[in-house]
SERO-4910 file (N, C-alpha, C, O; in steps of 0.05 Angstrom, whole numbers):
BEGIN
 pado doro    nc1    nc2    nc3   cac1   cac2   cac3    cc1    cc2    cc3    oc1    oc2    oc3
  Unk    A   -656    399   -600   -651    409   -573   -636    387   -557   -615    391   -545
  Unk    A   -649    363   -559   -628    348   -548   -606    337   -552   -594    322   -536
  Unk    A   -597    346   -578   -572    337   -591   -551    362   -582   -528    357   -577
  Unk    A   -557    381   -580   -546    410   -567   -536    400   -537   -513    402   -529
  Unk    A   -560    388   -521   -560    380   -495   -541    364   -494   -526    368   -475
  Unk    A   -530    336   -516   -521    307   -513   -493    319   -516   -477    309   -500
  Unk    A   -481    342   -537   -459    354   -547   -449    374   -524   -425    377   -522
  Unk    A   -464    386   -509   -461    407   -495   -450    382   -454   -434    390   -437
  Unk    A   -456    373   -453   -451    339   -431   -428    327   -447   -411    318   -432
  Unk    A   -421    323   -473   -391    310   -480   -375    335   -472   -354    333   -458
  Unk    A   -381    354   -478   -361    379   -479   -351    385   -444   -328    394   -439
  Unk    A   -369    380   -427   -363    387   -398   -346    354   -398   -324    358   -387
  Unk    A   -347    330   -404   -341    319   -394   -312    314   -403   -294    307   -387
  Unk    A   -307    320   -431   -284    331   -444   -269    345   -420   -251    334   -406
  Unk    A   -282    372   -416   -266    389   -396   -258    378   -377   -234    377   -376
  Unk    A   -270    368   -358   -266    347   -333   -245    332   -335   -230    332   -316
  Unk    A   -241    317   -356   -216    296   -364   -195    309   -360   -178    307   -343
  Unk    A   -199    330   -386   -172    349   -384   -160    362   -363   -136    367   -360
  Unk    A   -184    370   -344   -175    387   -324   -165    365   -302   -150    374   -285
  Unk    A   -169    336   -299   -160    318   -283   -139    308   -296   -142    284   -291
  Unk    A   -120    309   -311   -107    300   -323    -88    317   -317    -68    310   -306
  Unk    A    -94    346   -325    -72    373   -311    -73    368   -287    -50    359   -282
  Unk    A    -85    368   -270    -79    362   -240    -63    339   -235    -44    346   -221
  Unk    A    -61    311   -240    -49    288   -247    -13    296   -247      6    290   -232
  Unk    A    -16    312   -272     21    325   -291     26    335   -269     46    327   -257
  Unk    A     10    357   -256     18    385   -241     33    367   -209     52    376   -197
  Unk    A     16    339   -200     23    331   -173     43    309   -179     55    298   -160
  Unk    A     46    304   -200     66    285   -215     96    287   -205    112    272   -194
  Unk    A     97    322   -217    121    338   -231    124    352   -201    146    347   -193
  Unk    A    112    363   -188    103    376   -162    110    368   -137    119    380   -118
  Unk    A    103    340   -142    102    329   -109    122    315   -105    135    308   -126
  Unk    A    133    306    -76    153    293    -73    172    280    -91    160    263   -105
  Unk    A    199    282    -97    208    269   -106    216    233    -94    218    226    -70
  Unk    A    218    215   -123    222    188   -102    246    186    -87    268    196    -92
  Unk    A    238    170    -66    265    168    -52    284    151    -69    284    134    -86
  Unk    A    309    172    -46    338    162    -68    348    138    -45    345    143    -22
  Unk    A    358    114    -52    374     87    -39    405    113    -34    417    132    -45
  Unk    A    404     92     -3    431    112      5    435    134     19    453    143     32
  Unk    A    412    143     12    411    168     33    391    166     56    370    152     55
  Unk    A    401    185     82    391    183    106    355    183    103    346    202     91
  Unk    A    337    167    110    310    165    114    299    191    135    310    198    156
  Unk    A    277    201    122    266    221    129    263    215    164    262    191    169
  Unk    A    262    229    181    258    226    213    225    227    204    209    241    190
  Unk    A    225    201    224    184    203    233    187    190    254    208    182    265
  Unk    A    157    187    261    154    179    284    125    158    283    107    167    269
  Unk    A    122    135    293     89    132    284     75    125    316     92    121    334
  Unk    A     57    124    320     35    109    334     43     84    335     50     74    313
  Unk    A     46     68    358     57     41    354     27     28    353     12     45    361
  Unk    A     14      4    347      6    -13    331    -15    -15    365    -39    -10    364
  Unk    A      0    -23    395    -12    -34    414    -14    -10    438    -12    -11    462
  Unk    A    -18     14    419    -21     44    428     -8     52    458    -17     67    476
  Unk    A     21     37    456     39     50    484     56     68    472     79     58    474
  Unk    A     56     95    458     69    111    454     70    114    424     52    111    408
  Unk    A    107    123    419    109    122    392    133    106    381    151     98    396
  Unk    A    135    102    347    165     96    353    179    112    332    167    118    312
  Unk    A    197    118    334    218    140    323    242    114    299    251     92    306
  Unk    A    245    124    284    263    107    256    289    111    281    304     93    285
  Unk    A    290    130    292    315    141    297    323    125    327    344    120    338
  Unk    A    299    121    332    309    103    357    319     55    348    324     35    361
  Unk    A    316     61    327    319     34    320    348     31    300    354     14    282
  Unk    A    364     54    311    389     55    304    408     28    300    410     17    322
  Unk    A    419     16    283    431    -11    281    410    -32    271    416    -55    264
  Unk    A    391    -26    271    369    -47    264    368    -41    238    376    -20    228
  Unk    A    353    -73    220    350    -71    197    318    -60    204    311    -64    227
  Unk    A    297    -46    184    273    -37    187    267    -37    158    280    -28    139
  Unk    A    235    -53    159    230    -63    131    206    -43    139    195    -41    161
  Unk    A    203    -30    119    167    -14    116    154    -20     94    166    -22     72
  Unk    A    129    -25     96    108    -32     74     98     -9     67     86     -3     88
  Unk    A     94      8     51     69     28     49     41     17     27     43      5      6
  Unk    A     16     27     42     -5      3     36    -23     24     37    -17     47     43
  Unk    A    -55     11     29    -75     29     31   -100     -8     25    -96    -27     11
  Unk    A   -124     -1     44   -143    -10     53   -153    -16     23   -157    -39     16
  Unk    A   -156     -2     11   -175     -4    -23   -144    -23    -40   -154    -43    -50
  Unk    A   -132    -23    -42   -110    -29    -56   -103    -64    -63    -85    -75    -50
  Unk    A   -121    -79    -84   -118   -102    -92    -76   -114    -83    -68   -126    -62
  Unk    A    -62   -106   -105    -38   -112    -95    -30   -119    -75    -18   -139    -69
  Unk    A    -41    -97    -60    -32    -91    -26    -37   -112     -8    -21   -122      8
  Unk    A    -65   -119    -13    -77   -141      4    -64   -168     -2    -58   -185     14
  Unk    A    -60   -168    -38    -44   -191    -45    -17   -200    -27    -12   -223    -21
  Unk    A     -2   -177    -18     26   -167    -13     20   -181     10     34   -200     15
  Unk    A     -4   -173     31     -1   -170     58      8   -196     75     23   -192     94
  Unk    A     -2   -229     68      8   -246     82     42   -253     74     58   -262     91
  Unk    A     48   -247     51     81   -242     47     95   -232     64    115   -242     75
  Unk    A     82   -202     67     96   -187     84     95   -195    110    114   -189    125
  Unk    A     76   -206    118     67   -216    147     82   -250    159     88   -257    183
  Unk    A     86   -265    136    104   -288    139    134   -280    145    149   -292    162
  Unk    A    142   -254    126    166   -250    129    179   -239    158    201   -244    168
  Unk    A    156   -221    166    164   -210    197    162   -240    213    177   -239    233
  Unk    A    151   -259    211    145   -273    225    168   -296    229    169   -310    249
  Unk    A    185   -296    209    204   -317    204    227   -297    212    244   -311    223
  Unk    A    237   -269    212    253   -252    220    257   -233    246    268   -211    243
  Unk    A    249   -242    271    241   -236    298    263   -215    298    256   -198    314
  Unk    A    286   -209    287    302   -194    295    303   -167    277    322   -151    280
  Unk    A    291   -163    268    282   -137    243    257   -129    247    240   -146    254
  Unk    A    251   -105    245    227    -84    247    212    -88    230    220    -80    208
  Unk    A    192    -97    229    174    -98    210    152    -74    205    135    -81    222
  Unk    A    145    -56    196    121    -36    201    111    -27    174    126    -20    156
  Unk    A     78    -27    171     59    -22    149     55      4    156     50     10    179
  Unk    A     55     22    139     46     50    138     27     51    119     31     49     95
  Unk    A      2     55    132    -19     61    119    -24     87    102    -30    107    115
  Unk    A    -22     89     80    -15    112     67    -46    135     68    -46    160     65
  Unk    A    -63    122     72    -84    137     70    -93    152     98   -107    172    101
  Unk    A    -76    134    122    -79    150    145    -56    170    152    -61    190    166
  Unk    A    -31    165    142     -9    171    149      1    186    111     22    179    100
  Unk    A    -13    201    102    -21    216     72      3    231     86     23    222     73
  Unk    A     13    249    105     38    271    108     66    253    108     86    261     97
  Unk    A     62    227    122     88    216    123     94    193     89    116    190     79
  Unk    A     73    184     82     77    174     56     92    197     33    107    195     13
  Unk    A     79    221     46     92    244     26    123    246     25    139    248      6
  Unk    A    124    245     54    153    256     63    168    238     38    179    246     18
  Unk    A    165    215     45    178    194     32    180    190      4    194    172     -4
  Unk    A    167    205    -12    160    203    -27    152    179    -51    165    174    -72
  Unk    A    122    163    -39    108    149    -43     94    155    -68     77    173    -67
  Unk    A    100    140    -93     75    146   -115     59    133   -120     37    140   -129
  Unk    A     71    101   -115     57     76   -126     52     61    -91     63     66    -69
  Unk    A     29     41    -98     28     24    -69     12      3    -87     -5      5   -105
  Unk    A     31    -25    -67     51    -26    -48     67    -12    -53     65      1    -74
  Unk    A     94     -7    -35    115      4    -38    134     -4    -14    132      9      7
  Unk    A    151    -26    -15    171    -34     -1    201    -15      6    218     -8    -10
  Unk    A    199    -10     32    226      4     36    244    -13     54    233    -22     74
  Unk    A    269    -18     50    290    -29     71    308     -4     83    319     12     68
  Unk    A    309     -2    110    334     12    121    347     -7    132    339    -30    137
  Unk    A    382      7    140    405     -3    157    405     19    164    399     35    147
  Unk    A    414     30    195    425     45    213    413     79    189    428     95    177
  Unk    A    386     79    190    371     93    184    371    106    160    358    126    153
  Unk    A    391     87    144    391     94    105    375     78     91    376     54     86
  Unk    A    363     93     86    356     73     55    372     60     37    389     70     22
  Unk    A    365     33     39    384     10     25    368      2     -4    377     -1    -27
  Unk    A    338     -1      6    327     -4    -23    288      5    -13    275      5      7
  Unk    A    283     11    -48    255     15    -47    250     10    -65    265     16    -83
  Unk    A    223     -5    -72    213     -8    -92    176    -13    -92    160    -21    -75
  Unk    A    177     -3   -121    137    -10   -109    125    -34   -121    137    -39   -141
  Unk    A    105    -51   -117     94    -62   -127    100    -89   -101    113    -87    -80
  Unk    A     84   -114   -112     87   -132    -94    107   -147   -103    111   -150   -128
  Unk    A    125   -161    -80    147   -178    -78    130   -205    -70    112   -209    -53
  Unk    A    146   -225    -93    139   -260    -84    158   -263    -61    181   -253    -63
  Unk    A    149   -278    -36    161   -271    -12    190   -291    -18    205   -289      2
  Unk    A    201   -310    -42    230   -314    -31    244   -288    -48    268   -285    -44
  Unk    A    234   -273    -62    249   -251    -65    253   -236    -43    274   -229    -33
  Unk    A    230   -232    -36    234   -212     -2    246   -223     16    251   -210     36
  Unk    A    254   -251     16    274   -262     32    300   -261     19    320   -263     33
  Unk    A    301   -258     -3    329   -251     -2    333   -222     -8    355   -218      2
  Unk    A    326   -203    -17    320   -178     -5    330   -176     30    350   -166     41
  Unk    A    317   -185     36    328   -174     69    347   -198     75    349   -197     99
  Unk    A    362   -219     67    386   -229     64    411   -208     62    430   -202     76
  Unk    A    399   -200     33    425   -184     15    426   -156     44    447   -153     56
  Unk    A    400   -138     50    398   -117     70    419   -123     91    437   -108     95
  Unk    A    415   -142    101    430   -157    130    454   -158    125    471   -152    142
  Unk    A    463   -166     94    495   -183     96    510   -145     90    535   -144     93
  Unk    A    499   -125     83    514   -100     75    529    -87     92    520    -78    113
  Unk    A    555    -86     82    572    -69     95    569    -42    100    580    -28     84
  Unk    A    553    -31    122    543      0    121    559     20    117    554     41    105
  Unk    A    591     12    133    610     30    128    617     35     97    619     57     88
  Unk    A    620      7     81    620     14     60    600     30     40    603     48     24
  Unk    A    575     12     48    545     34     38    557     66     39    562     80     20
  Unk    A    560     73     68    563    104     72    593    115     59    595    139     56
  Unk    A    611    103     52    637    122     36    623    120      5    625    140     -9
  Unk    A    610     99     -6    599     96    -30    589    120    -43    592    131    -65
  Unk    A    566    126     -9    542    154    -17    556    175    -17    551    190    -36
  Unk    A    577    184      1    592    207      4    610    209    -17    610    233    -26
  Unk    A    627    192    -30    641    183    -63    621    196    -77    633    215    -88
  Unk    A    593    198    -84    576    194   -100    572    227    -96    585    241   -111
  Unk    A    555    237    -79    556    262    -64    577    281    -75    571    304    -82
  Unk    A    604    270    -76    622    290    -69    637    293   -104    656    309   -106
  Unk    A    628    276   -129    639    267   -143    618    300   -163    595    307   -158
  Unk    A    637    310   -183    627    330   -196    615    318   -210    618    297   -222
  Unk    A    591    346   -206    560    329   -225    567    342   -256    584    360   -258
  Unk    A    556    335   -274    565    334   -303    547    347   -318    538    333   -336
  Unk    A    538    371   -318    517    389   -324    526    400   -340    514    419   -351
***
């Protein structure tokens, strides 16, 4: 009887796996795709940090804007966080902002967030670069070097070249 019992508890837990594993593929294949470098950044808006309003991507037009996406449980993240926090600190003239992915779960979507950390750079509201995982901070200093020194006009005929060039299907 209890070997029925011990066989009959592998078998649900079997199922369980599998059925979390299909769910896994299904939000994989399903959910947001990652963001593409070069193209216009999703419009948001967040809660500013010292609760006087909000701020809009779209109002920081001409600015470079570095975003962190992070989460409270997330080893990496915490690793990441005085990096990220030296770097705003040494760059007074760039946006610095953490998006907490676990509070802000609709706007991490938009973006399409899979992994955290997850570093995003804009210029004049494109995405210039993203990538996930943590940055050793003189990489992220030259990261937002290379961001700063880019010719946007050229960035934007690049994406529209790219856009407008027949796709090969």
């Amino acid at each position: 009887m209890t070997h029925r019992l011990k066989l009959g508890g592998q078998a649900v837990a079997v199922i369980a796996v599998v059925a979390l594993f299909a769910v896994l593929v299904w939000r994989l294949t399903h959910g947001a795709s990652p963001p593409t470098t070069g193209v216009p950044a999703p419009a948001f808006s967040l809660r500013r940090l010292n609760g006087t309003g909000t701020l809009r991507l779209s109002s920081l037009r001409g600015k470079t804007v570095v975003l962190n996406f992070w989460a409270s449980w997330c080893g990496p993240c915490k690793a990441f966080a005085p990096v990220f926090e030296t770097a705003s600190e040494q760059n007074p003239g760039i946006v610095f902002g953490k998006v907490d992915t676990e509070a802000q779960f609709e706007l991490a979507g938009s973006f399409g967030i899979r992994s955290i950390p997850t570093l995003m750079i804009f210029r004049d509201e494109v995405l210039v670069f993203s990538q996930p995982g943590a940055i050793p901070g003189a990489a992220l200093d030259d990261l937002i070097a290379q961001a700063q020194a880019l010719d946007m006009d050229e960035v934007r005929r690049q994406v529209e070249l790219q856009q407008n060039a027949p796709s090969a299907s």
